[in-house]
C-alpha positions in Angstrom: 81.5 92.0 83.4 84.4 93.7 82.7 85.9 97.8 82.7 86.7 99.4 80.0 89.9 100.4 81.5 90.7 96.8 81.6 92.1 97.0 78.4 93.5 100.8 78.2 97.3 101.3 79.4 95.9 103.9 81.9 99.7 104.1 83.6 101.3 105.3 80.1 98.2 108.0 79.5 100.0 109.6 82.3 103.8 109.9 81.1 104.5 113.3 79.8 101.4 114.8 82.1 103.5 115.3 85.3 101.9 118.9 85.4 98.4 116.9 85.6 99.1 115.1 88.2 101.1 117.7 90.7 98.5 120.3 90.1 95.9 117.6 91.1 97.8 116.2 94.0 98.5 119.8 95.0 94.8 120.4 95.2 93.8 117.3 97.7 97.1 117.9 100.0 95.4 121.5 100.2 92.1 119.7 101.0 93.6 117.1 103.4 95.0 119.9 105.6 91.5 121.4 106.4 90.2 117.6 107.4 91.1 117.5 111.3 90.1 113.5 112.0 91.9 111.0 109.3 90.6 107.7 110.2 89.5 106.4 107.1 89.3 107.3 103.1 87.5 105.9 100.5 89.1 106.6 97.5 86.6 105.7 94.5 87.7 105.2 91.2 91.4 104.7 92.7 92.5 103.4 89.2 96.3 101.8 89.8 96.4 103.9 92.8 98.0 107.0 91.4 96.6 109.3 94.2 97.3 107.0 97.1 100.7 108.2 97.6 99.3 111.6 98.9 97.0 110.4 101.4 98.3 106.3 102.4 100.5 107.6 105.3 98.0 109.8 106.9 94.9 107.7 107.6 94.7 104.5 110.1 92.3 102.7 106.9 92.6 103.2 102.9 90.2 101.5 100.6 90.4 101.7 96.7 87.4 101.1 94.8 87.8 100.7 90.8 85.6 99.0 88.4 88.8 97.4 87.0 90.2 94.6 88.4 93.3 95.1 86.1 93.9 98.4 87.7 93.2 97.5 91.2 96.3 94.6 90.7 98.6 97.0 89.5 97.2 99.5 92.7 98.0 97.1 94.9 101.4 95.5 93.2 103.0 99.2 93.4 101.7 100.2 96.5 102.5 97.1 98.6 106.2 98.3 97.5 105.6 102.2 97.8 108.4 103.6 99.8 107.4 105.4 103.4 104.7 102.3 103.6 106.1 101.4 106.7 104.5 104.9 108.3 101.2 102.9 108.1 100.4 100.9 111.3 100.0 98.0 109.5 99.7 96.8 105.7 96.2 95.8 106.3 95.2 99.3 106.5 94.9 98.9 102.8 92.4 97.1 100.9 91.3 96.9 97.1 87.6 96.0 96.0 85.7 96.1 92.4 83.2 98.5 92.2 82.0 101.4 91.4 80.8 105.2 92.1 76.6 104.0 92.0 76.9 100.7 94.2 79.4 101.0 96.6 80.3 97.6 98.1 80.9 98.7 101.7 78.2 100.1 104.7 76.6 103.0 105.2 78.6 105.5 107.3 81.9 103.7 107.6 84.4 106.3 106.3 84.8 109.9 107.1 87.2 110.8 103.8 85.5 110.0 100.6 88.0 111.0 97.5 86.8 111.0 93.8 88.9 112.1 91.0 88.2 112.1 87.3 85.3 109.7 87.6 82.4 112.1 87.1 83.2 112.7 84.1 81.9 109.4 83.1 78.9 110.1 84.4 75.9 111.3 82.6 73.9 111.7 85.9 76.3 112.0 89.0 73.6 112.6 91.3 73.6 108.6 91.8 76.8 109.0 93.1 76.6 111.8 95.1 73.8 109.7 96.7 75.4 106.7 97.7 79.1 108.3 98.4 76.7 110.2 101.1 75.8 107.2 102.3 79.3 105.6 103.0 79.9 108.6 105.1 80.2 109.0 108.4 78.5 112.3 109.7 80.3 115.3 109.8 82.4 113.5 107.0 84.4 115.0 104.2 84.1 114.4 99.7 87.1 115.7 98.2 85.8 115.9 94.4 86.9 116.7 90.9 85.2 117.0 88.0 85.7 118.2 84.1 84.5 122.1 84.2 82.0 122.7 81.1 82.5 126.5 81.2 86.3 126.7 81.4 88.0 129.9 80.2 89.2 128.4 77.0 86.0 126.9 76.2 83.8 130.2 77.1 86.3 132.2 74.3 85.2 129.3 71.6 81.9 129.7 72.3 81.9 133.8 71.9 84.1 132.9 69.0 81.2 131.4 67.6 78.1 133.4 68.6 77.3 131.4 71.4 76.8 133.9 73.8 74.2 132.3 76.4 77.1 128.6 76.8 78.1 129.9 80.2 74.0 129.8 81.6 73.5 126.6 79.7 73.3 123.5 82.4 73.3 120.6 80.6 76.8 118.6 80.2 79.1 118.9 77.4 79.8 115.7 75.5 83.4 115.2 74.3 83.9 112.2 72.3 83.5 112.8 68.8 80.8 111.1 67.0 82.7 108.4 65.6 83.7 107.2 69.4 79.5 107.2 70.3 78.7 105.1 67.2 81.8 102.4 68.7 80.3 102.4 71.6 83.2 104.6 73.4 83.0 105.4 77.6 81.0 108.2 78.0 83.3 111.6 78.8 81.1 114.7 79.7 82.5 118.2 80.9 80.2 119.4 83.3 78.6 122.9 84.7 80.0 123.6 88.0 76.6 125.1 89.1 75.1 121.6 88.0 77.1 119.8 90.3 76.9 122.6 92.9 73.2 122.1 93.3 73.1 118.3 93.4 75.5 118.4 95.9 73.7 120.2 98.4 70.8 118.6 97.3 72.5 115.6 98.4 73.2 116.7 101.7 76.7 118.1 101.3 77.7 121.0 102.7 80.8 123.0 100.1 83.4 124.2 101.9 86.2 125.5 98.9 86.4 125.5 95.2 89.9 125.3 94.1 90.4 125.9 89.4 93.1 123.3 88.9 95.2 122.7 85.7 94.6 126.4 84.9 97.7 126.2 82.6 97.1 123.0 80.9 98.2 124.8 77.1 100.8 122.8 75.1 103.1 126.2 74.5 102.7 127.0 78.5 103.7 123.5 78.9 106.6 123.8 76.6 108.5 127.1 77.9 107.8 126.6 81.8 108.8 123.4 83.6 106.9 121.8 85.8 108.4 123.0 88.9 107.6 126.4 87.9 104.1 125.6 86.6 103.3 124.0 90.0 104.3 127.2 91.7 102.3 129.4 89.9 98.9 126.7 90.1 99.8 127.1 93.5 99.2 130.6 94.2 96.4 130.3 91.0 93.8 127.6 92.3 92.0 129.4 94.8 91.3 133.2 93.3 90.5 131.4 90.4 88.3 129.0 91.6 86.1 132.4 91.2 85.3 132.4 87.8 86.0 128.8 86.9 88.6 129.0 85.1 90.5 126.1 84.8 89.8 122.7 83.1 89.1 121.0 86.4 87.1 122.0 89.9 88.0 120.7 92.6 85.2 120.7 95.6 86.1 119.8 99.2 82.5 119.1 100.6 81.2 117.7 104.1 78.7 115.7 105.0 75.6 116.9 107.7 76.6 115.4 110.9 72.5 115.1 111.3 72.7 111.0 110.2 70.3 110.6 107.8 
């Protein structure tokens, strides 16, 4: 069965949005640094390896799980060819397998870095996930996890816009396709409440360790004035103090595992 991202240009989604991805690679560098042991990362929903430049040079083994095989062969075409490669002990240290954030296709306990970037989204229930990316864990491991934040600043002034003066306490996830895109059958996109996925993460197991607000200036005009150079060094200085009040458009959670095996 194939991915919907099978047949979706995912590389050129990401031309023009190189304040996206520093402000997100910004975030897991920040992460990285508080992870003392990096044997081996998981990184699930790897796409055509867009991340793997910020953590393939610091950990002995790198595995990249995508439900697309069409993105996993353009992962692997660029980063067989990704200058600094030669850092890693040995190309094998990187493999690529089909799958996906609910069925894992590797043991239980056999990484201690799991990284998952803008797959929850997708998810209607990520409790699933959290589950099994517990599983692959080694004790005492680490998640390093994004998701779309429901109760973003911009999204909070809407609602009080309208009336809507109890969205903030409201758990249940946001759906963002329009309904044209549910009738044809479009991937599922949902903006979820941070508390939502703080619960189920501890429910899980996990233990949170920082919140970091990332793309807190993700606004066109912002966009258009400052460069990105100058929009990284302000998110820089931005993604922790703001992590307090959720403001940006994405949360990133750096979470550990109980190093009581389960």
């Amino acid at each position: 069965m194939g991915s919907y991202y099978d047949d979706f240009d995912y590389q050129s989604y990401w031309i023009g949005r190189k304040y996206e991805d520093g402000v997100e690679k910004l975030a897991i560098k920040k992460f990285l640094k508080r992870i003392p042991q990096k044997d081996s990362l998981i990184d699930i929903g790897a796409g055509f390896g867009r991340l793997a430049e910020v953590y393939v040079s610091s950990f002995n083994r790198c595995l990249l799980v995508d439900p697309s095989k069409e993105l996993l062969g353009q992962a692997e075409l660029s980063l067989r060819n990704l200058r600094g490669l030669k850092r890693l002990r040995s190309l094998k240290s990187l493999t690529f397998r089909v799958g996906n954030a609910e069925r894992l296709p590797v043991e239980s306990e056999s990484f201690n870095v799991a990284l998952v970037v803008r797959v929850i989204h997708h998810l209607e229930k990520p409790e699933q996930a959290f589950r099994e990316i517990y599983r692959v864990l080694k004790p005492g491991g680490f998640l390093i996890l994004e998701f779309a934040n429901k109760i973003h600043f911009r999204a909070r002034i809407r609602a009080w816009l309208k009336g809507d003066f109890s969205f903030s306490r409201n758990l249940f996830p946001q759906e963002q396709r329009t309904s044209e895109s549910i009738k044809a059958g479009k991937i599922v996109f949902l903006n979820h409440h941070p508390e939502t996925i703080r619960n189920e993460l501890k429910k899980t197991g996990f233990v949170i360790m920082e919140i970091l607000s990332v793309s807190n200036f993700r606004l066109p005009l912002i966009k258009t004035l400052l460069p990105p150079p100058a929009l990284l060094f302000l998110e820089n200085f931005c993604q922790k103090p703001l992590a307090k009040i959720y403001f940006g458009p994405s949360i990133f959670v750096l979470a550990q595992k109980l190093k009581v095996s389960s």
